[in-house]
N, C-alpha and C positions, 0 to 999 in steps of 0.2 A: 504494500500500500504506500502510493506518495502521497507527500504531503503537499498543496498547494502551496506557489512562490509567494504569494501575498501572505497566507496564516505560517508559516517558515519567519519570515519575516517580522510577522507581529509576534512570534515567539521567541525570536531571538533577542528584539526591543525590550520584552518585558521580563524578560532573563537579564539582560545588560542593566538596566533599570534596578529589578528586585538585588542585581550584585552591590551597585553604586548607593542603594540606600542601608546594607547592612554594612559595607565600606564606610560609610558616613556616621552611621550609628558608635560603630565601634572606637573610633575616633574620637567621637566625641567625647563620650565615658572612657578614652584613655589617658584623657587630655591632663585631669587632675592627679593622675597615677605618677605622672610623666615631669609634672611642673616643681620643684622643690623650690622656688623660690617666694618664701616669705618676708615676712618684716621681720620677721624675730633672725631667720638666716643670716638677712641682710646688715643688720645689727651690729652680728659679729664679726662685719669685714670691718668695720669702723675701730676696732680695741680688744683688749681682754675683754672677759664676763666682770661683774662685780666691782666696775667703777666708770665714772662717767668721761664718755668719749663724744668728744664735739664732733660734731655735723659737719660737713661741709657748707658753706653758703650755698642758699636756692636759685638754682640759677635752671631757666628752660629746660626742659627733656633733660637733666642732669639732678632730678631729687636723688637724696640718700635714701629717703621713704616716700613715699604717696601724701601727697594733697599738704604739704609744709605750709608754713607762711613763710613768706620772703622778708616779711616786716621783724621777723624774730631768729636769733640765734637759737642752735638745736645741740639738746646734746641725750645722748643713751646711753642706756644702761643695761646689760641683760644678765641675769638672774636667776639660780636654781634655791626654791626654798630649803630644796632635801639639803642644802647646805647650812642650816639655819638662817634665824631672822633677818631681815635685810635691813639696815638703817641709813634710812637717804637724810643729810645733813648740807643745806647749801644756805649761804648767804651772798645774793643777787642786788645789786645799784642798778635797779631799774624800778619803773611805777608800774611794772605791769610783770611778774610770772606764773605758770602755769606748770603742774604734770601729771603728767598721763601715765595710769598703769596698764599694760595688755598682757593678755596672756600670750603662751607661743603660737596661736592662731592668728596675731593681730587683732585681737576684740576685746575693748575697750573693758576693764575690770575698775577700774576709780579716776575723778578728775579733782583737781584741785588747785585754787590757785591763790596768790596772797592775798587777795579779798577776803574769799570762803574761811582761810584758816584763820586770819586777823591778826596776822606778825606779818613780818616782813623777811623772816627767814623759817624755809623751806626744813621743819624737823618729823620726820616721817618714820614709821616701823611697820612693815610689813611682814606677816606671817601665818601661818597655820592655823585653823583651830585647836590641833594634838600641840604646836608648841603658844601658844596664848596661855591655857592651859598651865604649862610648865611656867612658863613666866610668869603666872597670876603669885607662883609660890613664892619666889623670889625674885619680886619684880626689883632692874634700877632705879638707882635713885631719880632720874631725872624723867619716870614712866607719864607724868603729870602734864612734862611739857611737851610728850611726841601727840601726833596726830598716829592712833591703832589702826590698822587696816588688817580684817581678818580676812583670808580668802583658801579656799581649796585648791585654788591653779598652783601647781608646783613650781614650772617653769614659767617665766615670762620678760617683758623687758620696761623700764618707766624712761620716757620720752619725756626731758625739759626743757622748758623752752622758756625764753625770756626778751621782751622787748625791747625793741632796739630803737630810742626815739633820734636818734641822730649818729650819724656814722663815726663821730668824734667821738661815743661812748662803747662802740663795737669791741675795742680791743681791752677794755675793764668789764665789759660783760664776759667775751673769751673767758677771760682769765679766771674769774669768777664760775662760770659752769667749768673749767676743766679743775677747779679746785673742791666742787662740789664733791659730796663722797655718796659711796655706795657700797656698803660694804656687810659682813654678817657683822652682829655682835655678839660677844662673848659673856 
């Protein structure tokens, strides 16, 4: 039995067809398997883990991370809790700072900035609920003045930033976030 050159034809089209959409499918859900670059990745080309590394300036198609301001210098941090508590300690000469905790997904876990906290210097503790805990027993002496942040994300990284109202004050801000710390406490 043959087959007619027109239904040949339309079988071969819808064969080619049904190949190019399971082609496309596959692709698509490979896409994420395939991609390892995060923010948190990205992070770590900037410094060590566990102390704050400045940003490069924002400059076009050349961010360190996604969607910066250009009006603010940048600086990171990235972070393993299994290391214990982390205490971020900066003091910034600017009217205006800000930071950001994510976890290793890039998703936003706490914001804060020297408005919200009502100093002008940046005193922060982040940690566990299993070590809060431990620390409630024998908390520091200075537990009064940090801002607690309790979270279950293990890994992550805090994103600081601080504004920059005129370029004469750029290289005291530098100086200032790359002085800022990050670190466990003991």
């Amino acid at each position: 039995m043959t087959l007619s050159r027109r239904f040949s034809t339309t079988l071969g089209a819808i064969a080619i067809l049904f190949l190019a959409v399971v082609i496309h499918i596959l692709v698509v859900f490979g896409i994420p398997l395939n991609v390892q670059h995060s923010a948190y990745d990205n992070v770590a080309t900037h410094g060590p883990d566990r102390q704050f590394n400045l940003l490069p300036d924002v400059r076009p198609l050349e961010e360190a991370l996604p969607d910066l301001d250009p009006a603010m210098k940048h600086a990171a941090c990235r972070f393993q809790l299994a290391d214990g508590p982390i205490l971020f300690d900066a003091g910034i000469p600017t009217t205006f700072w800000s930071i950001g905790l994510f976890n290793a997904a890039g998703e936003a876990l706490y914001s804060l900035n020297n408005r919200t906290a009502g100093a002008d210097r940046l005193s922060m503790l982040v940690l566990t609920p299993a070590q809060l805990s431990i620390l409630r027993e024998n908390p520091p002496e200075n537990l009064e003045d940090l801002i607690v942040i309790e979270t279950d994300e293990i890994s992550g990284f805090a994103l600081l930033r601080a504004y920059v109202p005129h370029q004469s004050k750029a290289e005291s801000i530098d100086r200032a976030l790359q002085a800022a710390s990050c670190g466990v406490i003991s």
